[in-house]
Backbone as a printed PyTorch tensor [residue, N CA C, xyz], in Angstrom:
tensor([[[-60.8150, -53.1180,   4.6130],
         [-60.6810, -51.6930,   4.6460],
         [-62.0560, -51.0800,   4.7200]],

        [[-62.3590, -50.6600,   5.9240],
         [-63.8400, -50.0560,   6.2400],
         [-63.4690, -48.4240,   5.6160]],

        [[-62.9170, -47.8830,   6.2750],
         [-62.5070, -46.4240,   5.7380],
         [-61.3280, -46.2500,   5.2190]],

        [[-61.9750, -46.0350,   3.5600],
         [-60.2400, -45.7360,   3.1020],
         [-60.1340, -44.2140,   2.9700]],

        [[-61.0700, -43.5130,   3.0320],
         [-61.0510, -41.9670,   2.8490],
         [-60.5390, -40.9610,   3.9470]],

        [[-60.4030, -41.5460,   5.1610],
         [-59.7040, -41.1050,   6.4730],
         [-58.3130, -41.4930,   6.1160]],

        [[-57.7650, -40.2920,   6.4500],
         [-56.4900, -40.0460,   6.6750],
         [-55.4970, -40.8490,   8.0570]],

        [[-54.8460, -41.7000,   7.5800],
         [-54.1540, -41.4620,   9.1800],
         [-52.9510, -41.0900,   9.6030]],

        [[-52.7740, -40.9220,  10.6220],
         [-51.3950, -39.9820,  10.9070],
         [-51.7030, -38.7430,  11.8180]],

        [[-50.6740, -37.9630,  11.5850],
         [-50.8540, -36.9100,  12.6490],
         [-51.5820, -35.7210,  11.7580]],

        [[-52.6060, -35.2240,  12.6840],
         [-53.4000, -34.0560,  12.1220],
         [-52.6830, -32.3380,  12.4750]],

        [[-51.6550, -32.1500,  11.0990],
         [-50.8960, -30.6180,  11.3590],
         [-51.7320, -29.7080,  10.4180]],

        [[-52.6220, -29.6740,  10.2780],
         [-53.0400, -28.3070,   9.1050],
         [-54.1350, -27.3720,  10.0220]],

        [[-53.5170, -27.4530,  11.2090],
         [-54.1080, -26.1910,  11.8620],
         [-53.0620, -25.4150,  12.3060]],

        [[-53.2310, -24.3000,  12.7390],
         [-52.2500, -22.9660,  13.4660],
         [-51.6430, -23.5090,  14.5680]],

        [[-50.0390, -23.4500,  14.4880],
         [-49.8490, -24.1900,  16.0630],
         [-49.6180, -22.4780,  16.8750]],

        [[-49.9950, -22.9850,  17.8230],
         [-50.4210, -22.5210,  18.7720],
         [-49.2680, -22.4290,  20.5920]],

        [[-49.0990, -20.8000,  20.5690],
         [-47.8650, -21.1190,  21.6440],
         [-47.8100, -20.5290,  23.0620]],

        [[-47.7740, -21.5440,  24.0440],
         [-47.8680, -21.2230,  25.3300],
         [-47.4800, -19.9540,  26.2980]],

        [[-48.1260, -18.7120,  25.5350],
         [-47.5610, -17.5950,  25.9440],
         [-47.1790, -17.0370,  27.6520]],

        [[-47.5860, -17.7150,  28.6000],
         [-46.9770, -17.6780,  29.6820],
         [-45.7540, -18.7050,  30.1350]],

        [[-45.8590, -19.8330,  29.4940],
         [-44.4660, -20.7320,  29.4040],
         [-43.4650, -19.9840,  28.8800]],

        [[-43.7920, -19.1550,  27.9990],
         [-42.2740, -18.7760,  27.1940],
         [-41.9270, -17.2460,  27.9660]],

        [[-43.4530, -16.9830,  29.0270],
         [-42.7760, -15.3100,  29.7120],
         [-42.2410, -15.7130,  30.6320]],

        [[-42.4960, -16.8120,  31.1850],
         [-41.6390, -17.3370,  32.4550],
         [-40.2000, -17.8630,  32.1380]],

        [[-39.8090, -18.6150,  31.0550],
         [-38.6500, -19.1350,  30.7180],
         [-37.7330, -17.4150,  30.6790]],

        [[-38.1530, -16.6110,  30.0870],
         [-38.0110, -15.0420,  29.6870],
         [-37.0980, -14.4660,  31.0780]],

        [[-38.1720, -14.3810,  31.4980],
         [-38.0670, -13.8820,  33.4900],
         [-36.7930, -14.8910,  34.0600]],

        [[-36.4960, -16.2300,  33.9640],
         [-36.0300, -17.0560,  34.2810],
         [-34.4880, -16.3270,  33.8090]],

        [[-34.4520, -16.1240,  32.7500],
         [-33.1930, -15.9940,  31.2770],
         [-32.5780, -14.6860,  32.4880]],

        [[-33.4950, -13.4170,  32.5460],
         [-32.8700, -12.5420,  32.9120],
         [-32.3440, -12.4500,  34.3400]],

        [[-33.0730, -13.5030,  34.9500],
         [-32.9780, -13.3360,  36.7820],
         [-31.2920, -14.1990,  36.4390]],

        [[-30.9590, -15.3650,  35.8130],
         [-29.7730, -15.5360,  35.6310],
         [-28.6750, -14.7690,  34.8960]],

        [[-28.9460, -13.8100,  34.1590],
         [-28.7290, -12.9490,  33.4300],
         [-27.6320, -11.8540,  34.8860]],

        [[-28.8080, -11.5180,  35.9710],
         [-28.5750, -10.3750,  36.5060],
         [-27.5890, -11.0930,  37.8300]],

        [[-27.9700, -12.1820,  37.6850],
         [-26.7730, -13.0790,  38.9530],
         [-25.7400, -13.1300,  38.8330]],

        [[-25.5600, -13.7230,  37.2490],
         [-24.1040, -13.3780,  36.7750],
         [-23.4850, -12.2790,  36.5730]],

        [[-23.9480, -11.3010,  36.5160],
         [-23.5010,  -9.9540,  35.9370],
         [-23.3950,  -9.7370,  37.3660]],

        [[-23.8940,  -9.7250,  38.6080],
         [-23.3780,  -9.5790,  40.1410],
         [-22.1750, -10.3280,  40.1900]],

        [[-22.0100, -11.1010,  40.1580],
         [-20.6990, -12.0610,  40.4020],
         [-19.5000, -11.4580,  39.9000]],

        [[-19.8630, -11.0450,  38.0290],
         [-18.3310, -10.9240,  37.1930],
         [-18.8560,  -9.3080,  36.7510]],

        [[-18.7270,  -8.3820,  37.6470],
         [-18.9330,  -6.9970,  36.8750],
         [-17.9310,  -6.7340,  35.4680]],

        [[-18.6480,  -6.2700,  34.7000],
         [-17.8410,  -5.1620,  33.4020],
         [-17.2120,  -4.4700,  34.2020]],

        [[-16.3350,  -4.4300,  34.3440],
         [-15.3520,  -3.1060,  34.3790],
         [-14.6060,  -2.3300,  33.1550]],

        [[-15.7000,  -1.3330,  32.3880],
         [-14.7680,  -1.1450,  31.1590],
         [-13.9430,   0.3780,  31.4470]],

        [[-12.9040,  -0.0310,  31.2580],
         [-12.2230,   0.8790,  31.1280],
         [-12.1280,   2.3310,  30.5320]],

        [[-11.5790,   3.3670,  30.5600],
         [-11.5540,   3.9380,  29.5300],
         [-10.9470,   4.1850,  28.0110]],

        [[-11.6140,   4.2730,  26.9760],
         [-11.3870,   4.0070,  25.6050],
         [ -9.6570,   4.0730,  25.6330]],

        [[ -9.2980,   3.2100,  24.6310],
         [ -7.8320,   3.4950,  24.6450],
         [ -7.4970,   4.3920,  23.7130]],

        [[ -7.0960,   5.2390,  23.6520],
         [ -6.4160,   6.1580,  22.5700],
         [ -5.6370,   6.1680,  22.0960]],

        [[ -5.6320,   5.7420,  20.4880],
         [ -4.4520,   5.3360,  19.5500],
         [ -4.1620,   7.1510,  18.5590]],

        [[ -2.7530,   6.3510,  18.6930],
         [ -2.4810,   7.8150,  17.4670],
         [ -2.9920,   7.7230,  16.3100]],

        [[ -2.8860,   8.8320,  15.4580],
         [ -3.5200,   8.5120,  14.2380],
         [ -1.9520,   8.0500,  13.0100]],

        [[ -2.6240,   7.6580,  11.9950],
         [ -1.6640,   7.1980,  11.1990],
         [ -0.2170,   7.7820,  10.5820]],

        [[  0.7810,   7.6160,  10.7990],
         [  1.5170,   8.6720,  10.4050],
         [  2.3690,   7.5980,   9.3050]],

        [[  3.4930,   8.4280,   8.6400],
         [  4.2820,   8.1890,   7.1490],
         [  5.2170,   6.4930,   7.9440]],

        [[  5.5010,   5.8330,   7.0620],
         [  6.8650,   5.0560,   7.2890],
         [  7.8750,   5.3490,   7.4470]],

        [[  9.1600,   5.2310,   8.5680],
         [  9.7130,   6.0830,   8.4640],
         [ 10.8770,   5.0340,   7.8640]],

        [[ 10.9920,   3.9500,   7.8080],
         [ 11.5660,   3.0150,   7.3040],
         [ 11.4920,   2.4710,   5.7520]],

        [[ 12.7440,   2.0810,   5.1150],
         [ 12.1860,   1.6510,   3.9520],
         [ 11.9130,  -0.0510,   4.2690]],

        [[ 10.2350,  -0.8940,   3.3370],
         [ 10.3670,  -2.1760,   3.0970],
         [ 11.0710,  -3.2270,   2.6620]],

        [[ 11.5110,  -4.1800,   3.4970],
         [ 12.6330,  -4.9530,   2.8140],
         [ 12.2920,  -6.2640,   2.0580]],

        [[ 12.1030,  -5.8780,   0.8900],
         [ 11.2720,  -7.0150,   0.4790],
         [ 12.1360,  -8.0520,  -1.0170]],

        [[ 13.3960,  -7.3700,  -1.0400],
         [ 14.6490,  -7.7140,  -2.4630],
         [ 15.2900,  -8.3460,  -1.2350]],

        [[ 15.7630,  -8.4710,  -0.2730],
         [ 17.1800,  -9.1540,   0.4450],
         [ 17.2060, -10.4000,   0.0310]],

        [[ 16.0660, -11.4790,   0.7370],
         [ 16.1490, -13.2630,   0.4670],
         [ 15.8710, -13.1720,  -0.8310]],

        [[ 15.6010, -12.4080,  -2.1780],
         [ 15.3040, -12.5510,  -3.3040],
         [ 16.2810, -13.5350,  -3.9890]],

        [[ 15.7730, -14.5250,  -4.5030],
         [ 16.6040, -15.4070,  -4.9980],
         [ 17.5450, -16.2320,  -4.3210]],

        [[ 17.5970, -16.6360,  -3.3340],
         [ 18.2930, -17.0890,  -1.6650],
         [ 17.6150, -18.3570,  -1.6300]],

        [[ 18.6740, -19.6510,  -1.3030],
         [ 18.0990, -20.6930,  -0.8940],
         [ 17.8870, -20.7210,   0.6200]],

        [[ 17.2430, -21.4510,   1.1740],
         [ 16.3930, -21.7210,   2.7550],
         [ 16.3610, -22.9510,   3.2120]],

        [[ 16.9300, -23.3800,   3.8970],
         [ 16.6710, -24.6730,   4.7260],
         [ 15.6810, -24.6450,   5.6990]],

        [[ 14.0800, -24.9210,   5.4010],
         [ 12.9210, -24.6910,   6.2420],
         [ 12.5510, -25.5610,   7.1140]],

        [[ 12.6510, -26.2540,   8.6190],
         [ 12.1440, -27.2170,   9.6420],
         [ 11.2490, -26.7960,   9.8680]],

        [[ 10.2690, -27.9720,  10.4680],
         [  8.8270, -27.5170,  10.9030],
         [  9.1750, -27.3880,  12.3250]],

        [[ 10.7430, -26.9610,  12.8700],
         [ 10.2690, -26.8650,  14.0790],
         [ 10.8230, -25.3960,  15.0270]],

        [[ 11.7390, -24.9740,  13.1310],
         [ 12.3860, -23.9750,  13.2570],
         [ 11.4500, -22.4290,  13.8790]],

        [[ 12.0250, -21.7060,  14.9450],
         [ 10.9920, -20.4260,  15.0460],
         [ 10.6220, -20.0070,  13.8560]],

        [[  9.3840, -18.8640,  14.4770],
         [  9.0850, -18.2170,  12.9970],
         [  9.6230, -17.6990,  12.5010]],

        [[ 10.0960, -16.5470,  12.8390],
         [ 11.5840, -15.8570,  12.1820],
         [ 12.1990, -16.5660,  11.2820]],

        [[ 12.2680, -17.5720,  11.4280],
         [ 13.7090, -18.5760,  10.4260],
         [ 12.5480, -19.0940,   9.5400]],

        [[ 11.5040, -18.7740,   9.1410],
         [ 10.4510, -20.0680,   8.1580],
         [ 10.4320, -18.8850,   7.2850]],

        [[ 10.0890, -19.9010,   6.4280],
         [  9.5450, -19.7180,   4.7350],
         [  8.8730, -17.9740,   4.6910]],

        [[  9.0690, -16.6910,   4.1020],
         [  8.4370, -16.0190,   4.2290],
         [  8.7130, -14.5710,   4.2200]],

        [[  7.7290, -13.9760,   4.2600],
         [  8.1520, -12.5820,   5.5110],
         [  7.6470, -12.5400,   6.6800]],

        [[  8.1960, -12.5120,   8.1700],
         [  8.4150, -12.9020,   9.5590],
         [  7.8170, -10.7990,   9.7230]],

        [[  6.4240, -10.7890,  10.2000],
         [  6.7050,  -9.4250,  11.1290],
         [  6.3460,  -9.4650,  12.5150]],

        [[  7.7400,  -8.8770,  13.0080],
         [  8.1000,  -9.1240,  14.2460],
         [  6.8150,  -8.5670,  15.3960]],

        [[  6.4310,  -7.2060,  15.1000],
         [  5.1290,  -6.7860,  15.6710],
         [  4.0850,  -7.9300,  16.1730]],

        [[  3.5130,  -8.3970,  15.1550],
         [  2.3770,  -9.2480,  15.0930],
         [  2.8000, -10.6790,  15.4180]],

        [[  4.1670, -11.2610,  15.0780],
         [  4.7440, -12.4960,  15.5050],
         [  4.0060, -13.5350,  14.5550]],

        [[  3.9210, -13.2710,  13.4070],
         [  3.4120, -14.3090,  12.0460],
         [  4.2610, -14.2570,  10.7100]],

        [[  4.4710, -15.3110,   9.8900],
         [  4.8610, -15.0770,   9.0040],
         [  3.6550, -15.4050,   7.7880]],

        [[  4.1800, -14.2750,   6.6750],
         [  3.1180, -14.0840,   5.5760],
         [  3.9680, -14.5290,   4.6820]],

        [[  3.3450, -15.2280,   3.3110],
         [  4.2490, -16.1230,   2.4460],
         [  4.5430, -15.4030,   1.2870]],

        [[  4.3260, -14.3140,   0.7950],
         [  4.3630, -13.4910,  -0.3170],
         [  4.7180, -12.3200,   0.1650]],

        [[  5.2630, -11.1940,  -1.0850],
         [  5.5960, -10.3510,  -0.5760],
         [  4.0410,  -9.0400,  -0.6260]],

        [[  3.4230,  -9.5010,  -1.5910],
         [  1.6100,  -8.7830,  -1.7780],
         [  1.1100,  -8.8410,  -0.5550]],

        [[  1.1940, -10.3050,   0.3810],
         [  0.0090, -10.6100,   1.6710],
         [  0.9080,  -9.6990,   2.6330]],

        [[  2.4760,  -9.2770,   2.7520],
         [  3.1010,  -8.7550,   4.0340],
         [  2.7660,  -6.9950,   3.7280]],

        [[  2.5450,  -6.8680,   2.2380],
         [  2.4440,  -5.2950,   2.0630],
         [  1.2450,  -5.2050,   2.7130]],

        [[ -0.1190,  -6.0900,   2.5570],
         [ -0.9170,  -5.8320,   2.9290],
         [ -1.5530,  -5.7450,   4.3530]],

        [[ -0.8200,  -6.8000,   5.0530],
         [ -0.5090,  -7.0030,   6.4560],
         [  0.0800,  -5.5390,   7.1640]],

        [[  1.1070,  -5.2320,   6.6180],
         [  1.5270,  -4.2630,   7.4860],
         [  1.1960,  -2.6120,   6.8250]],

        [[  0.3960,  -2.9730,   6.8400],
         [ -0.8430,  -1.5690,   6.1360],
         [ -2.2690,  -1.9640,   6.7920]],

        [[ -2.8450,  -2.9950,   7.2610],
         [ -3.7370,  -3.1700,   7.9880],
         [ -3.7930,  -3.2710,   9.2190]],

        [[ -5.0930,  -3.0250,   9.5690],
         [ -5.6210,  -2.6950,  10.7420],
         [ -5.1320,  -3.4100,  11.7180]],

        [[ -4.9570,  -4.5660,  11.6420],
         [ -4.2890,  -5.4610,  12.7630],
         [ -2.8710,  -5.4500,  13.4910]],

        [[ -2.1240,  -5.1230,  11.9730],
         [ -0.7490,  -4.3030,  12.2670],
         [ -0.7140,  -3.1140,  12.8070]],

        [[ -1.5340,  -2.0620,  12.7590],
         [ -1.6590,  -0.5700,  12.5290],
         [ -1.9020,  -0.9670,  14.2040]],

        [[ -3.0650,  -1.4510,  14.6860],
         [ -3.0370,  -1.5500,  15.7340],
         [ -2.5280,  -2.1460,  16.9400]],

        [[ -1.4780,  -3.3440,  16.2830],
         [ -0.5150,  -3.8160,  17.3530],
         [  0.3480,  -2.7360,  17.7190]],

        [[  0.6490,  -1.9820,  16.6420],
         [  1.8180,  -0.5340,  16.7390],
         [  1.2120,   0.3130,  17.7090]],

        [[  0.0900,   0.8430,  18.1120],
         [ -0.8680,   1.4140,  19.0240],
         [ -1.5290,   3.0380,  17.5980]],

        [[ -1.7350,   2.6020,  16.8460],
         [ -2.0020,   3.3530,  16.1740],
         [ -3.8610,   3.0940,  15.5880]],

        [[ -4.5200,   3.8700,  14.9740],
         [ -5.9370,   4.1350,  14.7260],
         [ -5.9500,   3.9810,  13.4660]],

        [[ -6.8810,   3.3100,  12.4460],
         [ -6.6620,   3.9270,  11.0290],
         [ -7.1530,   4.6410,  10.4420]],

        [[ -7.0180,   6.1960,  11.3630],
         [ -7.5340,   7.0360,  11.1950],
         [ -6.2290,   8.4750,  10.6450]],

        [[ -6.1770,   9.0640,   9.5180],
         [ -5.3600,   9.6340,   9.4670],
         [ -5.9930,  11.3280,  10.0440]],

        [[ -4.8410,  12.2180,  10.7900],
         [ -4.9480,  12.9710,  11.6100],
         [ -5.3900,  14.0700,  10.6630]],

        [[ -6.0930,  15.2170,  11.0230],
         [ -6.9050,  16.1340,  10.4510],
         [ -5.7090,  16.9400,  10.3410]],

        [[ -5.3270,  17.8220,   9.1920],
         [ -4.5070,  18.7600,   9.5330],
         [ -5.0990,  20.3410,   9.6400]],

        [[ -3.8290,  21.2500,  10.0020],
         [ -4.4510,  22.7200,  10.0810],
         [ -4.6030,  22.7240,   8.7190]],

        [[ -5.0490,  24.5180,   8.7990],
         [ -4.7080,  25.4080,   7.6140],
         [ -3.3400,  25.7430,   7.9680]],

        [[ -2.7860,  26.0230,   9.1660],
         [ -1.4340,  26.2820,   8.9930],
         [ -0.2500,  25.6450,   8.8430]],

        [[ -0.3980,  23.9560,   8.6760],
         [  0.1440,  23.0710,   8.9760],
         [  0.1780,  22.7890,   7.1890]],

        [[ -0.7500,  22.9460,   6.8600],
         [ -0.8650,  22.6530,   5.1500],
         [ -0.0900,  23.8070,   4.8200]],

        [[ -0.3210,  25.4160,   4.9170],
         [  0.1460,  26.4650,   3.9590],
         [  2.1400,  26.3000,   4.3970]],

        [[  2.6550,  25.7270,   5.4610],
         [  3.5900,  25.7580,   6.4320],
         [  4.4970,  24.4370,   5.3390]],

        [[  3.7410,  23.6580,   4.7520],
         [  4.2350,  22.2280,   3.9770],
         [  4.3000,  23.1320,   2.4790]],

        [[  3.3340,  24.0240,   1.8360],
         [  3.5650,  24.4150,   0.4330],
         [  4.8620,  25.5310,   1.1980]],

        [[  5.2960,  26.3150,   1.8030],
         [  6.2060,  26.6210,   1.7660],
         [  7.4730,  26.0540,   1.6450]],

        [[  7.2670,  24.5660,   2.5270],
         [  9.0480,  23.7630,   2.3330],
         [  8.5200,  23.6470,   0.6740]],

        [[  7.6380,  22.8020,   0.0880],
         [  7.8480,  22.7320,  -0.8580],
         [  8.2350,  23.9250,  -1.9660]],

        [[  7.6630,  25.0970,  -1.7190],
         [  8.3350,  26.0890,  -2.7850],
         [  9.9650,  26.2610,  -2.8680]],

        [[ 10.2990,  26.4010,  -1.6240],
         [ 11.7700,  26.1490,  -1.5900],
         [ 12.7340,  25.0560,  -1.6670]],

        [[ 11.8610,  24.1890,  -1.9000],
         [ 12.7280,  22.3750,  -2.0000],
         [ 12.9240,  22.9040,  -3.8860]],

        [[ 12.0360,  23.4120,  -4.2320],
         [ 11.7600,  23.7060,  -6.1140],
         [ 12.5730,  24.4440,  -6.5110]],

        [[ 12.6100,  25.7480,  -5.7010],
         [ 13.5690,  26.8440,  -5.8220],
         [ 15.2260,  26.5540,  -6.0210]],

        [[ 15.6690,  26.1380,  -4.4070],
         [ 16.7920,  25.6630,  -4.1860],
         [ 17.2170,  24.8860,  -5.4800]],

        [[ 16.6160,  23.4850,  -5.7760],
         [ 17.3180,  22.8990,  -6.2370],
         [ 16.5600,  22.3220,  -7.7890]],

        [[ 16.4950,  23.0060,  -8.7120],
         [ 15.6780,  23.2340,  -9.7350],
         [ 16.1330,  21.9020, -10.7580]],

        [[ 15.2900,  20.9830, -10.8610],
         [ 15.4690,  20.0570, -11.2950],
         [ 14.8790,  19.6560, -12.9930]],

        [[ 16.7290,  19.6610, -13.6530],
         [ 16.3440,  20.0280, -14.6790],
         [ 16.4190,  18.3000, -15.7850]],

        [[ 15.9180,  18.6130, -17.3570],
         [ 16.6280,  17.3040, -17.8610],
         [ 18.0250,  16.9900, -18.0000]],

        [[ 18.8250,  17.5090, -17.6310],
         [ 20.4160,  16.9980, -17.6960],
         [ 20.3870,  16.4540, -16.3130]],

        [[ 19.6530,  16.5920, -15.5840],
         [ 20.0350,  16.4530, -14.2250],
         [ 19.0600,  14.7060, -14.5720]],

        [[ 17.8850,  14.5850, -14.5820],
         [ 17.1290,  13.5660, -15.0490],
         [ 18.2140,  12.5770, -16.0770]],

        [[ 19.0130,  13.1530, -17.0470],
         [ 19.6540,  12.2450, -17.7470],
         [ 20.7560,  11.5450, -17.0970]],

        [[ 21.2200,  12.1680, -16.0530],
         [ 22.3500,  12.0110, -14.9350],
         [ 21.7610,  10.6280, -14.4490]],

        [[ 20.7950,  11.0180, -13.9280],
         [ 19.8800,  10.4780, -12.5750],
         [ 20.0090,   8.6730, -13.2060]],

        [[ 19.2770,   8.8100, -14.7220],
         [ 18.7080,   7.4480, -15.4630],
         [ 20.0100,   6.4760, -15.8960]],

        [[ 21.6370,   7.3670, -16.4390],
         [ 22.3190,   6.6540, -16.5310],
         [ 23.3410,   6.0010, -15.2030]],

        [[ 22.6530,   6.8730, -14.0280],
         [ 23.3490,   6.1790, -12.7660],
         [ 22.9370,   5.1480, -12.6100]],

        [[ 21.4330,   4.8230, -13.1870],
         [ 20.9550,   4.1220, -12.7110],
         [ 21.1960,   2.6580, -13.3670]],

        [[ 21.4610,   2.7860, -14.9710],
         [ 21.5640,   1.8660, -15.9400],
         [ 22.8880,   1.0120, -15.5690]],

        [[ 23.7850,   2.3350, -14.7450],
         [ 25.2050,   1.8470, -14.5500],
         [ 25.1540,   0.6390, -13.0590]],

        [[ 24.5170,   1.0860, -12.3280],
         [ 24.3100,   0.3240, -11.0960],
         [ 23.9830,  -1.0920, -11.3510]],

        [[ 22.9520,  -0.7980, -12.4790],
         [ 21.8930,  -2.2600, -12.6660],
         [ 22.8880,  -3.3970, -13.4490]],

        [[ 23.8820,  -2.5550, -14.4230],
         [ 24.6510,  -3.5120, -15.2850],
         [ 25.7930,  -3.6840, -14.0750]],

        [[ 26.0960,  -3.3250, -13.2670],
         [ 27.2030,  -3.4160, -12.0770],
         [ 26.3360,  -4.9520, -11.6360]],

        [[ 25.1800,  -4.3960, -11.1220],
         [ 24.5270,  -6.1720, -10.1560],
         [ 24.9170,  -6.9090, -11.2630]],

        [[ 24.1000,  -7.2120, -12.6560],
         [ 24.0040,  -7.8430, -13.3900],
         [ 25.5270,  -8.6250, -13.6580]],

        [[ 26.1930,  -8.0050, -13.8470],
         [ 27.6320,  -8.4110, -14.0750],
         [ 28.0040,  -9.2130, -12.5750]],

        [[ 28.0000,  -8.9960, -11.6130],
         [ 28.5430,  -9.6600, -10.2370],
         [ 27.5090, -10.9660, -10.0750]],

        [[ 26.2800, -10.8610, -10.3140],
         [ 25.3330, -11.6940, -10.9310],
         [ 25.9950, -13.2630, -11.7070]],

        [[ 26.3140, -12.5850, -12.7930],
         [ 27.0610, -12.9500, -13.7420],
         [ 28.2820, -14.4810, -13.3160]],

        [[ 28.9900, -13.5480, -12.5870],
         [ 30.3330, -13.9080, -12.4280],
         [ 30.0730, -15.0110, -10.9720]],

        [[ 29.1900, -14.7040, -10.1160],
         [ 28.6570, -15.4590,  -9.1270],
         [ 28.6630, -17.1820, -10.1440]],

        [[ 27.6520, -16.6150, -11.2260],
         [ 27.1630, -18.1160, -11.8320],
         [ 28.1850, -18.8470, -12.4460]],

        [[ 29.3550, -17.8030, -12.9280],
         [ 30.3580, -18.8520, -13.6330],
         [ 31.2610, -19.2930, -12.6960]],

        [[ 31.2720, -18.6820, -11.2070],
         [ 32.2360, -19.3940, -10.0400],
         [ 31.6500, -20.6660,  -9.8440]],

        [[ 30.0170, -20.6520,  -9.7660],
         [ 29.5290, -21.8630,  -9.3570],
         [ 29.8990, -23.0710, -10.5780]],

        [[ 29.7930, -22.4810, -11.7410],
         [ 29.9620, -23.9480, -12.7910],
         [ 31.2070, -24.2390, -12.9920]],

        [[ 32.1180, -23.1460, -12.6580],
         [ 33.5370, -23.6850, -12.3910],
         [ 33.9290, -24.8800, -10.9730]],

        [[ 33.2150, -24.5480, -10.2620],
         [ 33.3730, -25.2630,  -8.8100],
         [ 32.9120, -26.9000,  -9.2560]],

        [[ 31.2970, -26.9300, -10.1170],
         [ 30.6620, -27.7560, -10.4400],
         [ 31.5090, -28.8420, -11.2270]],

        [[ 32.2800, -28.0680, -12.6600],
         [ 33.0380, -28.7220, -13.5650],
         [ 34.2480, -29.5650, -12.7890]],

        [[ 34.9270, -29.1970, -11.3940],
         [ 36.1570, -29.6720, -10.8120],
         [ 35.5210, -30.7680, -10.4580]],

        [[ 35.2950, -31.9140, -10.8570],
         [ 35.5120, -33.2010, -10.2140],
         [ 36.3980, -34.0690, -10.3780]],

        [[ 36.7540, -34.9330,  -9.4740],
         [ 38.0280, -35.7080,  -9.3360],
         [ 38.2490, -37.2230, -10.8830]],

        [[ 39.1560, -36.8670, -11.2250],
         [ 39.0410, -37.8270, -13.4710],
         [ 39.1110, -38.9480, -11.8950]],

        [[ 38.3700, -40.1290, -13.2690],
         [ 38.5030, -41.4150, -12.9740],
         [ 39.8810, -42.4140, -13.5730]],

        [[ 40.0300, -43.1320, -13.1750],
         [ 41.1100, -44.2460, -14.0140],
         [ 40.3720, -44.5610, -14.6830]],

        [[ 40.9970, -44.5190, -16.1560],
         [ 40.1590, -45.3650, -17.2160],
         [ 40.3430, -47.1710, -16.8590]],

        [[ 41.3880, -47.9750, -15.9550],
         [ 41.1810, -49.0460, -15.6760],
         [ 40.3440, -49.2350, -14.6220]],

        [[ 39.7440, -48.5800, -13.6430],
         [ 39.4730, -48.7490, -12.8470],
         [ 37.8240, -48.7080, -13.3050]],

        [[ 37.5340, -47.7460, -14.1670],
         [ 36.1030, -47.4200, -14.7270],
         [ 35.9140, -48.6360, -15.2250]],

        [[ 36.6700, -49.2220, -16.0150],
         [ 36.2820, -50.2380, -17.3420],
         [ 36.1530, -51.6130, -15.7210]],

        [[ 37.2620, -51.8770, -15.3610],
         [ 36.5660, -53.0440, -14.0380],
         [ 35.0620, -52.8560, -13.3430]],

        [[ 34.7330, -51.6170, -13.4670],
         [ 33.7100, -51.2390, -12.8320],
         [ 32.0960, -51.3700, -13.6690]],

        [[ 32.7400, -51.4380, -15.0020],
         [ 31.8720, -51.4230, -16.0800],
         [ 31.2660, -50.3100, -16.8750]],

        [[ 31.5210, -49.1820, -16.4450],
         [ 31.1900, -47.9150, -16.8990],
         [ 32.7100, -47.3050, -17.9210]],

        [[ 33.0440, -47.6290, -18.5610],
         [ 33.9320, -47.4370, -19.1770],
         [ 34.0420, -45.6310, -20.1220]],

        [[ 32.6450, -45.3920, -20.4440],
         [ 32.7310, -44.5220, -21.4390],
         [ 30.7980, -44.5930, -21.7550]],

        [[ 30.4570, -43.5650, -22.4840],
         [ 29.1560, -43.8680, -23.3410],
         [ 29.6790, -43.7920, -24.6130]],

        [[ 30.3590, -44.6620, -25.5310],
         [ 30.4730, -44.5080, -26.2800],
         [ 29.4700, -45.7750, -26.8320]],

        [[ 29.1960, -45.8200, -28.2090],
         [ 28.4220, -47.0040, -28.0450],
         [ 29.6010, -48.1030, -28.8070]],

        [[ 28.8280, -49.4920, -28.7370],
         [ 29.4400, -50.4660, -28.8410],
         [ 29.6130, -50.7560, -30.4090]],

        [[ 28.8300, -50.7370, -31.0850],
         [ 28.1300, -50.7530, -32.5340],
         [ 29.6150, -49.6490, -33.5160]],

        [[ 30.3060, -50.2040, -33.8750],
         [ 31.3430, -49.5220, -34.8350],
         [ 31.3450, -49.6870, -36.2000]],

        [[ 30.9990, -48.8570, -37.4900],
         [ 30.9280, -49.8000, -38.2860],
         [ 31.7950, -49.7710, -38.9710]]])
């Protein structure tokens, strides 16, 4: 070892250094292909499409029907028929009923419908024109607590109505369940299943 104090290897601890007309020519190169192609396949953009702005649902969400419903699901069945909520607009199904509220409140939905999610500016006369129905929706039909107490026990009555048909659904099924065909007690005992009773008597 004549020199052990020399380094060997590659010498990097200077400034690298970059071929500033190599990289204006590659540059020039980029755009002359740039402007060839853009001859060939023009933009043709159209004009903006104009979506409506957002308006109310006019439908109610159906999101109680399959509630509690068994499903026979194939992987080869359309979408419509799979696991889910199926919206027909967009042609996907969402697996919860949280991801379809949210789906069809977003932008992707909003805009398959041809709509903006932009809600529309209203007048002043269009607003003072809405507190009028409303003064008279108040007027007309003055909504009092007897009317509220009406309202809550229709409602208690409806719910114990499902509940009860509910009910009676489950005891058809364990009645159906309980009908099975008696065995011969000779035929069991040849078979070996005689009974669980145990053997041990004392």
């Amino acid at each position: 070892m004549s020199n052990s104090n020399n380094a060997a290897g590659v010498d990097n601890t200077f400034r690298r250094k970059f071929d500033r007309e190599e990289y204006l020519e590659r540059a020039r190169e980029r755009e002359r292909e740039e402007e060839e192609g853009g001859r060939a396949k023009p933009k043709s953009k159209g004009p903006p499409v104009q979506r409506k702005p957002l308006k109310h649902r006019d439908f109610e969400v159906d999101l109680e029907s399959r509630l509690g419903k068994t499903q026979v699901v194939t992987p080869v069945a359309p979408l419509s028929q799979q696991a889910g909520y199926y919206c027909s607009v967009c042609e996907c199904v969402v697996k919860d009923s949280a991801n379809y509220l949210d789906h069809i409140n977003g932008k992707k939905h909003q805009r398959a419908l041809g709509m903006s999610m932009r809600v529309e500016r209203a007048s002043l006369q269009q607003v003072q024109d809405r507190f009028e129905v409303l003064k008279k929706r108040k007027t007309l039909g003055s909504f009092t607590e007897q009317d509220l107490d009406e309202l809550i026990l229709k409602q208690q009555q409806e719910e114990e109505e499902r509940k009860r048909l509910r009910r009676e659904k489950k005891k058809e099924k364990k009645e159906k369940a309980v009908e099975e065909p008696e065995t011969d007690a000779d035929v069991a005992a040849l078979m070996g299943f005689g009974g669980f009773r145990s053997s041990n008597k004392k």
